[in-house]
Structures are given as C-alpha cells and as structure tokens.
N, C-alpha and C positions, 0 to 999 in steps of 0.2 A: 384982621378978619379971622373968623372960628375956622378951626381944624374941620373938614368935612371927611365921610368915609364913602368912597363912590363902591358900589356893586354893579357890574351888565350880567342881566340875565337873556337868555332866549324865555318868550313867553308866547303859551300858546292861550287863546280865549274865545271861548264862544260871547261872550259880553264886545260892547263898543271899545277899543282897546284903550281910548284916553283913560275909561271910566274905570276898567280894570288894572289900568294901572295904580290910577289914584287909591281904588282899595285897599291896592298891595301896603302902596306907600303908607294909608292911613294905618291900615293893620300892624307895622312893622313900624310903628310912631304913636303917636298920639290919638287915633284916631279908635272907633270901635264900630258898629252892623248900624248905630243911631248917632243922629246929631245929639250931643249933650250942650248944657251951658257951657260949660267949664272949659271948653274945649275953645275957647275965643280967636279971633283972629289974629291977635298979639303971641298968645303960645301956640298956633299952630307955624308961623312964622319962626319962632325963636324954637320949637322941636320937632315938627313936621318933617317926616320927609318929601324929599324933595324928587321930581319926575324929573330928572335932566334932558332926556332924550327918549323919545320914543320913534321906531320907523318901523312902519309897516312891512314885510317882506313878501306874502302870501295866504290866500285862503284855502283853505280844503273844506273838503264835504265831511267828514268823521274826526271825534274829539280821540287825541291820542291818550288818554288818558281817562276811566271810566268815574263816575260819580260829579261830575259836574253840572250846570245848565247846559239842559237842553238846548238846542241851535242849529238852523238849518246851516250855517257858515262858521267855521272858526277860522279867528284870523291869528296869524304867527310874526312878530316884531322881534323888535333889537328893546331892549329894554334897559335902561341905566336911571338907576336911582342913588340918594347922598343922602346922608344923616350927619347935624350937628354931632360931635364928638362928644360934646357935653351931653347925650341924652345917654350915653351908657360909661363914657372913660373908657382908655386905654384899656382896657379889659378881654381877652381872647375867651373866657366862657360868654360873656355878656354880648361882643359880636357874633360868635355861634348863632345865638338866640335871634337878634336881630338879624341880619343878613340871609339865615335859612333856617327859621322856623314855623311860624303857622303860615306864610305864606304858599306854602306848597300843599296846605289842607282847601287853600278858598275855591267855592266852587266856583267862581270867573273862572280858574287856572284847569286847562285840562292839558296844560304844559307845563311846564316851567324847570328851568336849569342855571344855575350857575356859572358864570364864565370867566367873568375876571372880577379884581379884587384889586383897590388901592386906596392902600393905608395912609395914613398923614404921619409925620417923626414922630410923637407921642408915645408910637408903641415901639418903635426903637428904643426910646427911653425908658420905658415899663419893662422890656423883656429884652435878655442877654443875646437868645438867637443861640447857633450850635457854640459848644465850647471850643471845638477842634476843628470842623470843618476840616478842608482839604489838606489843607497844609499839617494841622496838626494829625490827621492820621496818618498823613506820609510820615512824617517826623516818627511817630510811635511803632509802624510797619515798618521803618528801613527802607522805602520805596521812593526814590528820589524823584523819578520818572517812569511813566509809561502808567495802565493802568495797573489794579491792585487783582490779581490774578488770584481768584478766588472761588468757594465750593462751598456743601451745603450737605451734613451729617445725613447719610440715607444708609437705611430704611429709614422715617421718619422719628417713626415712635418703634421702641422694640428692644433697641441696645442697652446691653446696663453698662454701667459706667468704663467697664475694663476692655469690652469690646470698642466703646467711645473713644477712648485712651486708644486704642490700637490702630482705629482707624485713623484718628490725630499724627502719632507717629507715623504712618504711612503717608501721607498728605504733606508733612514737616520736611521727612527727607526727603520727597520727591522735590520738596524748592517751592511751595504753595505759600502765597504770600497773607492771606484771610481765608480763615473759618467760621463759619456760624451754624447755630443750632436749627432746627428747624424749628420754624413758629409752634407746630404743636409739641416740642418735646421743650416741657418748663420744667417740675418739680414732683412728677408722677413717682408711685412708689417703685417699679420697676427700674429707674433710673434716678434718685434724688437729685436734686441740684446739687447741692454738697459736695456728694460724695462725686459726682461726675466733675463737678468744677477743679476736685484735689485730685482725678485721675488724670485730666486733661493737663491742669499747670503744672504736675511731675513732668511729663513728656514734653509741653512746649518749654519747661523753663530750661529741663537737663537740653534741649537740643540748641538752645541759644547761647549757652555756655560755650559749647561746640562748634557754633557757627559764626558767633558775633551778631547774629539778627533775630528779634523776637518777631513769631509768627504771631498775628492778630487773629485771635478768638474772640466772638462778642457771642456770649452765653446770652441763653434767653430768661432774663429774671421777673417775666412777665408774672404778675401777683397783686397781691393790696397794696398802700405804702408800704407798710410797717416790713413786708417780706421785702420789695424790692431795695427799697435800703438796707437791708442787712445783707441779701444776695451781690447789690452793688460791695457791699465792703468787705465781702468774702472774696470776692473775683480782687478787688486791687491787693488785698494782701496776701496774696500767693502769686503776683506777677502780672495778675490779667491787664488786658489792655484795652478791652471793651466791653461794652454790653447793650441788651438787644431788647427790646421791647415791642410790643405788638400794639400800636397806637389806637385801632378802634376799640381795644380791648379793655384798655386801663384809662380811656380817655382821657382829656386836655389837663383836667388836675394831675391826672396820676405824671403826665410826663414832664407839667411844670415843676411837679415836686420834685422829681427822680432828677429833675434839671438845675434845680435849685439843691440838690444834695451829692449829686455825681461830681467826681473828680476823673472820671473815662469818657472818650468817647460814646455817644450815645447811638447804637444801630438802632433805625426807627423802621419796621415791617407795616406794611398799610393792607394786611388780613383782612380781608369782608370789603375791601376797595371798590368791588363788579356791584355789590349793592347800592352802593351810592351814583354810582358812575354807566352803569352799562345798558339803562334804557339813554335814549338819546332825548327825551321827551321827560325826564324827571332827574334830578340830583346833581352832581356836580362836574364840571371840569378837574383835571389837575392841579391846571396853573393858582387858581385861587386856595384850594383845599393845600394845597403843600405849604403858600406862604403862612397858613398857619400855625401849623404843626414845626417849621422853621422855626417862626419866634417862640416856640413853645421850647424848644431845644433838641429840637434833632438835628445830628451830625451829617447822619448817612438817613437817605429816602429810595425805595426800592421804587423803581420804575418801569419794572415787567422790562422784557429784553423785543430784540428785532427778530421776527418770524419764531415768535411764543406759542408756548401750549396750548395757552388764552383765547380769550375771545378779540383779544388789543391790536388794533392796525399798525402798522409800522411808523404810518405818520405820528399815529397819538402817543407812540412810545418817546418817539425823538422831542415831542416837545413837550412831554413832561421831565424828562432829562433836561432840556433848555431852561425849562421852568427852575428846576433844583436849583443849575449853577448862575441862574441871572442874579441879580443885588436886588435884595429887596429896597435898601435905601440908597441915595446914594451917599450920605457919610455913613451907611452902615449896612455894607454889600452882605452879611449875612449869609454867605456860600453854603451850601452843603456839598454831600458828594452824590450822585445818583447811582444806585444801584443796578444793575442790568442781571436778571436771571431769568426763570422759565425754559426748558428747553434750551440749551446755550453751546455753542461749543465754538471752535475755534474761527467754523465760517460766518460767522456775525463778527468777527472782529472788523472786515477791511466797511464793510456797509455801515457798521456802529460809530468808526473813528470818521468812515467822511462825511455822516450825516452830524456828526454832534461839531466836529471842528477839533475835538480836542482829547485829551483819553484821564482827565479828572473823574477817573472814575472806579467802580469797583465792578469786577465782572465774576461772576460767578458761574460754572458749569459742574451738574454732577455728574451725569452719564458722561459726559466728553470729556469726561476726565477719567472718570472709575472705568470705563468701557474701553480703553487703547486696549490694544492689544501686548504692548509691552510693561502693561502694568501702571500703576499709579505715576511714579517721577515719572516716566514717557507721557504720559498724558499730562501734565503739569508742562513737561517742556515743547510740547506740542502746542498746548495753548500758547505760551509764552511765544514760541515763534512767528505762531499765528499773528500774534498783536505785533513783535516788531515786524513785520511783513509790511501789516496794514501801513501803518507810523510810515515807513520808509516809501510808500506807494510802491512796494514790489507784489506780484501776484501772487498766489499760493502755492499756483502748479509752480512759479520758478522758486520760489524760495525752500518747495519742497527736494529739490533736486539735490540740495545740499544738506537736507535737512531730515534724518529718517525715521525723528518722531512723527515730524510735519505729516513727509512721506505716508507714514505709516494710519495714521491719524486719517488723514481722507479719505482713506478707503472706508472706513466705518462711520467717519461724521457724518 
C-alpha cells in the first residue's frame, strides 16, 4: 500500500462543509476552480487527495476571517485530509506547499489552521533530523543532568565585541552553562561576527582551560548560504560549540543546507512565530510546524517559557515543549531539545519541570539572572538552585533557607 501524508486542520466555512472540504483537497491535489478532461477518475484516485474525516463542531453568525463568501451561517469542523506520497516525494519544501499553501487563500475558508501532522518513514529516510539533539549537547556542555542553565546577550543590539567578550566572561565564571546571541545581533557593523566570535572564544576557551568545562555559545550566523557556512566554520575553529539560526529567516533550504554542512549543534530561533500562529482562526499549531523544521535539522526549538512576556498561554507553551521532545518516528525518535525563555527566572523552574515531566531542556533567563542583587554568579546560582529545588520536589521558600542566592533571588524575581 502507498505511503499517505495525513494533515487535521480546524476549518471554518461559510460554503456546505463536505464541498469545502473537497475544494481544499482538490486544490492542494490534482484538482483546479473547473472540471477538466485530464483530470479522470483513474488519476484523481491514484493523486487526489483524500477527505479522511470531516466533523462538524459548530455554527456562528460572522466569518472569522474577512474576504470570503458571503453566508448567513459559517460552519466550524475537525478537518483531516491524505495525499499519496507519490504526488510530491519525501520533500519538506514541496510539503510546505502542499499542506499549507493556497489553501488558506480559498474563499470557502474564512478559517482554517493547522494542527497536526503525520509523516509516513520516507522522510526519515530523506532527512537526518538534529545531529545532537539531547544527548549530544549535553555531551558538548558538560551537563550530565538537570536542565542547561542558560541566558541571552542584552542590550540586544549595541555591544561591540569587547563589551560581548566581557559580558561572556562574566556569565562563564558565574557557572552559566549556554549562551546565545540575540536573534537580532547577526553581523552588523557595530558588532561583526568575526570579530565578536574571536572575542567571545578567547574568554570561553581560556575559562575551560581553567575549569575542565566548555560553556556553550550558539552565535547567531543567520545570513545567505555562502555567509552561514563560513560563519559555521569560523565558530568550530576557535572552539565553538554551536550555532544559531533564525528559521523564518533563512527558511527550509537555508537550514537544510546549514544542516547538510554543520559539524555543531544547530540553535534553531522561530522569530516571527505570533505570525503564523497567533490568530487562532488562521496558521498554524506548533506540534506540526516544529516536526518540520526537526527533520530539517534543528537541534535546539525555542518554545517561549511559562508565564511569558508573550501573548503564549501556559498550556500552549508546555505542549509545544512536548511537541519538541516526542519521536517523530518510531525507529527514528529524532528529539530535539526545547528551549524555554521570555521573561524567565527561577519561579518557572518547579511549574516547568512538573508540567513537562522532565528537565531535557535548555532554560534561559536574562533579567533573572543580570538583575540579583549579588551580581551575575548569584544569579546563575540562584537559578541553579531554583531547578534542583524543583527536580527534588522541595519548595523555594524552604530550599531558600539554606540557600542565600536562592534567598536572595526572590525578593526581586
């Protein structure tokens, strides 16, 4: 039997919803606005997609979405469609296209959203998926256990490289286990890449001489190819141990390539994410959007943090966190690691470890770290406490009693 690729959307429609379904399907198949000849009942069968399920859920009076047919009723379903495999191949630009492309222009749709996503083995066999995943940034971090106690270069944009380099030092010996740049500080002239990349691995590499552990840096070499692979092989030959890419930025080719050429882990940032995702009536979930960008090669997937600066609920944080760490196959679990930032400090640790089950993870806080009052290491060990706390199921007020970053730390978080 053919490999099929099922998509569930929510869909909203002022049209009868079998018929709008079947549009979608035709639209996103073989089909076009007219019957043609060519279009026979033999190849719609052998490339058609297919309507697996449709369920009605509810009507309302007004279209959530402007520029469709008019209708005194729009009705709102469970929508899941399949497409023979053979009608694109293993291909993650070519399911882009298919799965959510002109379908969200048809006027039937004054809804529609993405929700889940399932692959057939094919594209396990087409694409590697992250190169290090969990295991291997522990391995490269020194972090056996627990999460990866981590922060985030601020002011964003501003520092030149020496001030970069100083804040790094500072963060280093405070015992900070990942750094990264910020999404918008790439290769600006006020700060080169370069030359921030050679100020930064002076001060990580002399402190690992000293310590026995390299602190993880994923610079951001967000660029064309031709930059990011030269940026990737600047960072490995002075030590580096990651690097960081802005996924809407450089889109699917850029991170296939950077993934097909990278020997680091790959920090993957999902920048412009509220676009796609933040009406609840257009674009996508997480769950299916990250399994892509996984088999594309990303290692690390940021996941916005618990009680965010954001517009993000708490639930939808935790299950795109789930999303990250679940298998996309099952001979080929394909892990990533989930990233938690936004707003972050040490009271998100005991609510983040018993909502996920587990601390595979990377947590990143700036202000609740730069902001202690005893200085950067205090805030680095204040974190840290903070997570064995949670881990151990001890509470904060009591683990802070013995504890007077901890201590000290709550007064301000």
């Amino acid at each position: 039997m053919s490999e099929r690729i099922y998509a569930n959307y929510w869909l909203e429609t002022g049209d009868d919803p079998r018929r709008a379904a079947e549009a979608i399907a035709g639209e996103q198949s073989s089909g076009t606005f007219l019957a043609l000849p060519n279009e026979t009942p033999a190849l719609k069968a052998r490339s058609g997609a297919r309507v697996e399920r449709l369920e009605v859920l509810e009507q309302v009076g007004q279209p959530s979405l402007p520029g469709g047919m008019a209708s005194s009723v729009y009705t709102r379903c469970k929508l899941e469609l399949s497409w023979p495999i053979e009608n694109l191949g293993p291909s993650l630009p070519n399911l882009m296209a298919t799965i959510a492309g002109n379908l969200f222009e048809l006027r039937q749709v004054s809804g529609l959203r993405l929700l889940d996503l399932t692959l057939p083995p094919s594209f396990a066999a087409a694409y590697p998926g992250p190169a290090f995943g969990v295991a291997g940034t522990r391995r490269l971090a020194g972090v056996a256990q627990g999460p990866l106690i981590g922060t985030i270069i601020k002011p964003s944009v501003g520092l030149n490289p020496e001030e970069t380099a100083e804040q790094v030092r500072q963060l280093v010996e405070g015992g900070i286990d990942f750094i990264k740049d910020d999404e918008l500080q790439a290769d600006g002239p006020h700060c080169p890449f370069d030359q921030r990349v050679r100020a930064v691995m002076h001060v990580v590499n002399d402190a690992a001489q000293r310590h026995g552990r390299k602190v993880m840096v994923a610079f951001n070499l967000t660029g064309d190819l031709d930059q990011m692979r030269r940026r990737h092989d600047l960072v490995q030959s002075l030590g580096g141990t990651c690097v960081m890419a802005s996924l809407n930025a450089i889109g699917l080719v850029g991170l296939m390539e950077l993934r097909r050429h990278a020997s680091l882990p790959i920090h993957a940032h999902r920048c412009g994410w509220g676009a796609l995702s933040r009406s609840p009536a257009l674009g996508w979930d997480f769950a299916p959007w990250q399994q892509i960008w996984r088999l594309a090669g990303a290692d690390h997937l940021h996941v916005n943090g618990l009680r965010n600066k954001f517009s993000e609920s708490d639930e939808s944080v935790i299950a795109a966190a789930r999303a990250v760490q679940k298998p996309l196959f099952a001979h080929a679990p394909m892990q990533a690691m989930p990233v938690f930032s936004s707003g972050q400090t040490g009271l998100q640790a005991p609510g983040t470890y018993a909502a996920l089950g587990n601390a595979d993870l990377i947590h990143a806080a700036g202000g609740g770290i730069f902001g202690h009052p005893g200085g950067i290491a205090a805030g680095v060990s204040a974190f840290r406490q903070a997570w064995d706390a949670a881990m151990a199921g001890t509470p904060l007020t009591e683990q802070a009693r013995t504890h007077p970053e901890l201590r000290a730390a709550l007064e301000f978080w």
